[in-house]
N, C-alpha and C positions, 0 to 999 in steps of 0.2 A: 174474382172479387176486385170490385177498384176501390180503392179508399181515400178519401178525401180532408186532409189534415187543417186544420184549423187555427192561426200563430200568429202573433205579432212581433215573433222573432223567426228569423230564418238566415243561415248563413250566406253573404257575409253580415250580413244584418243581426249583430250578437251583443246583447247587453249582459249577458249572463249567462248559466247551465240550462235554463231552457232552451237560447236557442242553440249551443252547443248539440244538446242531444236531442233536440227537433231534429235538427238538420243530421246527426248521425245517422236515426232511427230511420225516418226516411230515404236515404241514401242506401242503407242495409237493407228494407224492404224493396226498391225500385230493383237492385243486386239479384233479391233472389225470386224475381221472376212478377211481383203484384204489380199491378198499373195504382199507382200514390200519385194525388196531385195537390198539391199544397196553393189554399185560399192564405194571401198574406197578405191581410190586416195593415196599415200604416200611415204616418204621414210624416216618413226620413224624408223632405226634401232633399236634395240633390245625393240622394243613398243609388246606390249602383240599381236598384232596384225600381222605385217610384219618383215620380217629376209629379209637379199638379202645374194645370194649368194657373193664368196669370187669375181668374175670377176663382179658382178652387175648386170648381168645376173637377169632379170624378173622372180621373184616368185611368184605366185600366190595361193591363197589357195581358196579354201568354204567350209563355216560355217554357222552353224543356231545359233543367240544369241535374244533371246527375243521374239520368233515369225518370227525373220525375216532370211533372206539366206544373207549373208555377202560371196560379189564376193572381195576379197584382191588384189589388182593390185601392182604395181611399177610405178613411171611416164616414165621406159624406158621400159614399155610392147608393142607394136606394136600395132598399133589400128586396124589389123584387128583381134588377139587374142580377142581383145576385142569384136570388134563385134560378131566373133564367140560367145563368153562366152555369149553374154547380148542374142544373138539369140536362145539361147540354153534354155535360162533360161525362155525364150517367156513372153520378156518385151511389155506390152499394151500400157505404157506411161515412160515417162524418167523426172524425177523432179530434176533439179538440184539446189544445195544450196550454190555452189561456183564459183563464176566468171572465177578465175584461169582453170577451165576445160575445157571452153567452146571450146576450139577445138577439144577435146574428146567427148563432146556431142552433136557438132555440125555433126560431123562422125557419131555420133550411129543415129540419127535423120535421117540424108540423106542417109544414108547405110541401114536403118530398116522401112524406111519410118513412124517412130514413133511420136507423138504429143510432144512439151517438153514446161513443166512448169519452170519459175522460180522465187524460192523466192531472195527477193531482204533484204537480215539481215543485210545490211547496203550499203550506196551508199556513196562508195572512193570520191566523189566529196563533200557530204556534210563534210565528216571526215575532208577535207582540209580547206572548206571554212569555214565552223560552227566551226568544233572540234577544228582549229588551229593544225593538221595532219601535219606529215610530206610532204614533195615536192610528195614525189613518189606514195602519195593518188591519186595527180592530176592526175598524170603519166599515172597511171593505169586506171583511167577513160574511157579511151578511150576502152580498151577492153571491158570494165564492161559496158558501153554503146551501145556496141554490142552485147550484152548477150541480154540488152533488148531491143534492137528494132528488134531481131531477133527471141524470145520467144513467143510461139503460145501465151500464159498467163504469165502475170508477176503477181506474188503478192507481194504486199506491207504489212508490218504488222502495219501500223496505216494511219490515216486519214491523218497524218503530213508530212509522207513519200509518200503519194501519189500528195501530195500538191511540197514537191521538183519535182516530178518526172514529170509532166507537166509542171515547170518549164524547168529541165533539160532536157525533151525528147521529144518535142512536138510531137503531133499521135499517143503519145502511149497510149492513157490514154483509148479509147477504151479497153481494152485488161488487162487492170488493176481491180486485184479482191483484196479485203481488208481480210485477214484472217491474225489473232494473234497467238501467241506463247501461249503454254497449260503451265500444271503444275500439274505432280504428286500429290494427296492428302498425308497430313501427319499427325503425329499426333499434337496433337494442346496443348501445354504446357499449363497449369491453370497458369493463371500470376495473380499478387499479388501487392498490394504497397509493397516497397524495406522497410528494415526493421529499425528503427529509427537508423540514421547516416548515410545508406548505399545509395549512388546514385544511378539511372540508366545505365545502362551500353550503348554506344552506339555505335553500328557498322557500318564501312562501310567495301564494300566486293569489289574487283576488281582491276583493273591495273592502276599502279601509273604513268599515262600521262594526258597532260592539260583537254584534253575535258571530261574527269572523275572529275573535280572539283577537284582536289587534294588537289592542291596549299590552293584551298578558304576555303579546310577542314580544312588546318593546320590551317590558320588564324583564322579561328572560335574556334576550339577549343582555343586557349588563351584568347578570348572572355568569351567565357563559362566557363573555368575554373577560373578566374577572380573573375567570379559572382557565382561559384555552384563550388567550388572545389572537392566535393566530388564525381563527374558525373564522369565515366570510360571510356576510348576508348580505339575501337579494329577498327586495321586497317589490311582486310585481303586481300589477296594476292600481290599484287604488278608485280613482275618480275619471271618469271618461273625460271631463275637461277641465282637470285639473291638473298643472305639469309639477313634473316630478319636485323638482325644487321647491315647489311650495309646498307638494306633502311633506317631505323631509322638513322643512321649516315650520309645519303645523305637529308631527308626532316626534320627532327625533327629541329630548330631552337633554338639558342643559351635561349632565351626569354621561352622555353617551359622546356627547362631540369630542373628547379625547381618541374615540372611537370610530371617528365619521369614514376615513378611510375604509376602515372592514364592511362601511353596514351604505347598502346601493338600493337607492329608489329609483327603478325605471320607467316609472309613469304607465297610462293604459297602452299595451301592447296587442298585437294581429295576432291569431293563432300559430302563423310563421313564426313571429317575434320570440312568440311565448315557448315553442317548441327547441327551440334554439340555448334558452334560459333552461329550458329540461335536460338538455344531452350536458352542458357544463356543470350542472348542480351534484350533490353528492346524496344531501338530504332532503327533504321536502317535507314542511313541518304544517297543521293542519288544525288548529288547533282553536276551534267553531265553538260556539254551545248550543249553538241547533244548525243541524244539517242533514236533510233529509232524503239527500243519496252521498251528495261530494263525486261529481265529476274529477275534480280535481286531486283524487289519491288516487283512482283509473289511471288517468296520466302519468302522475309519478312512477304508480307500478311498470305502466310497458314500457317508458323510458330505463328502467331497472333503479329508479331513486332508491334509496330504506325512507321509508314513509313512518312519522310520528303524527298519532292523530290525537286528538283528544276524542274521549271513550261514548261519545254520542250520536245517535243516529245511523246513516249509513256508515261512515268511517268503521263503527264497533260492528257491525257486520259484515263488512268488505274485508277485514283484515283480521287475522287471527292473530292474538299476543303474542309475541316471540317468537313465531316464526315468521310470518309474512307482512309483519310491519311491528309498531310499537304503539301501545295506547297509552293517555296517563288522562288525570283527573282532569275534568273540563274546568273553566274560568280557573283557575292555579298555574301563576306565573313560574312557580318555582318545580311543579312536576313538570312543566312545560321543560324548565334549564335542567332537569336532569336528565331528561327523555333524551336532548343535545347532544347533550355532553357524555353519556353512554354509547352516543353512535358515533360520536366523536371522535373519542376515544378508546375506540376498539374497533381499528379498522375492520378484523376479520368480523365480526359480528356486524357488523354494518354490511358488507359486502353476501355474508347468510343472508339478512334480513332481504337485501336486495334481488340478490339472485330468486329466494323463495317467490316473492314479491313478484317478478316478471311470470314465473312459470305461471302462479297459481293465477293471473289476471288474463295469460292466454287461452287457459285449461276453460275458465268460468265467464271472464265478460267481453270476446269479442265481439260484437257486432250479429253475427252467424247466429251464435247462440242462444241472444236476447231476440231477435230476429222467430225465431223456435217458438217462443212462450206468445211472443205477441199476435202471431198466426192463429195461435189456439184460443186467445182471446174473441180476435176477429170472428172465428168459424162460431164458438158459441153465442155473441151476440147479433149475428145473421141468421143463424138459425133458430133465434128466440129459444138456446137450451138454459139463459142463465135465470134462474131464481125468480129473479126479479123483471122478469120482461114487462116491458110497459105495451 
């Protein structure tokens, strides 16, 4: 079976959790033996990836990176270049990962008479209604609602997102398979009580908008610092160009600058970057009001963080209460500072919380695993067994 992925992100080409676990999924499939070749959609001028000529004129490259054949497009390439290219490369199935292309893979589908799955890494409808998203979440709904009621397969990456999507899509739900986001193994830092005087350190990783809990973070941090002054934060990434100094000078509050020392804005960081912020951290605090897997409590787990999430979405299913992380009430700055300051303050329960945390994300989300489910996906939508075969 060769399969052929469909993305406007791809590593190192990363604006967020899609291309994160684009590029893991793919990487874990080329691993375990499938021919994956990933169509990637763009126009990053000077990205390690795609150049355009000086008239804009469609350039096109192929590459092998990680196992897999990387077809480089333009979005001004002609879709029958493309069907050529994807015919050439004798795609079996077409997996796409991004709404925005769906005209482009709605072409390869009826030109190749091809089966096409698609993951669903966030639904522009909840980001508006849930996240408090901007207008043009809505907007776009209506394409991204075409993607799936037009998708031999949709997958959803949690129980919660499949719970919207009956909501949003009635009939679809036939045709809906639950398969998660993996996660490279790493190595696992021996963690330690902090040493007398020295606090926990605690991280949050991601972009500085409502439905990320931001706002609730600041608030709590003055909370926690209040009662545990000596607790440290790192707040990483935010705005891809926007440097750290000036987030700090747009969220930090007049009330926390007594505080500026404890509380570090690293501006947008590399995966390297980011990894590095993982092994020093103690905590890793998560705290969304729509998130529809959370890459980033994966993370904290194999690193061994104790992970605080708030109680929605993938987070409430990735982590069990009191044992393998900590949940508390979403948008509440103040469950947020006790969630803290309980792990704060109790090394040994924080170091439980953690240690649980590493096993049970080896046991359930490595790469291997997820790898497993999405195989069975492939084999039922090539062999026209699901439901819903168009």
């Amino acid at each position: 079976m060769r399969v052929l992925h469909l993305t406007t992100e791809f590593p190192p080409i990363i604006y967020g959790g899609l291309g994160t676990a684009t590029g893991g999924l793919v990487k874990a499939l080329a691993r375990s033996g499938l021919d994956v070749a990933v169509l990637l959609i763009g126009s990053a001028s000077g990205s390690s990836y795609l150049e355009f000529a000086p008239d804009r004129a469609a350039v096109t490259r192929r590459r092998r990176r990680g196992g897999a054949t990387i077809l480089e497009a333009s979005w001004f390439e002609d879709i029958e270049t493309l069907v050529r290219r994807v015919r050439d490369w004798g795609a079996d199935l077409l997996h796409l990962h991004s709404f925005w292309l769906w005209p482009i893979a709605q072409a390869l589908r009826d030109r190749l008479r091809l089966p096409l799955v698609y993951t669903v890494h966030s639904l522009d409808r909840a980001e508006y209604e849930i996240g408090a998203g901007p207008p043009q979440c809505f907007g776009q709904w209506t394409q991204q609602s075409s993607v799936i009621h037009g998708a031999d397969i949709v997958i959803c990456l949690t129980g919660s997102e499949r719970e919207l999507l009956r909501q949003y899509c009635p009939g679809v739900d036939g045709r809906i398979r639950i398969v998660g986001n993996g996660i490279e193994d790493a190595p696992l830092r021996r963690r330690a009580r902090p040493a007398q005087g020295a606090g926990p350190t605690v991280l949050f990783s991601g972009r500085f908008v409502d439905r990320k809990g931001i706002w609730e973070l600041i608030g709590a941090i003055g909370i926690v610092l209040a009662a545990a002054p000596d607790v440290r934060f790192v707040l990483a990434g935010g705005h891809r160009d926007c440097p750290a100094a000036q987030m700090e000078a747009w969220l930090l509050p007049e009330n926390l600058r007594p505080y500026q020392s404890q509380i570090h804005f690293t501006g947008w960081l590399t995966q390297q970057q980011m990894a590095a912020h993982y092994r020093a951290a103690d905590i890793l605090v998560v705290p969304s009001w729509y998130e529809p897997f959370g890459m980033v409590v994966l993370e904290g787990m194999i690193h061994g963080l104790a992970v605080a999430a708030a109680a929605v979405g993938g987070p409430a299913e990735i982590l069990r209460d009191g044992e393998t992380g900590l949940l508390f009430a979403p948008r509440d700055a103040q469950a947020l500072a006790s969630a803290i300051l309980r792990l704060a303050q109790d090394p040994d329960f924080r170091l439980r919380l953690a240690d649980a945390g590493a096993r049970d994300v080896r046991e359930n989300w490595l790469w291997p695993c997820i790898v497993q489910k999405m195989q069975r996906v492939y084999e039922e939508v090539v062999t026209g067994r699901h439901s819903g075969a168009i």
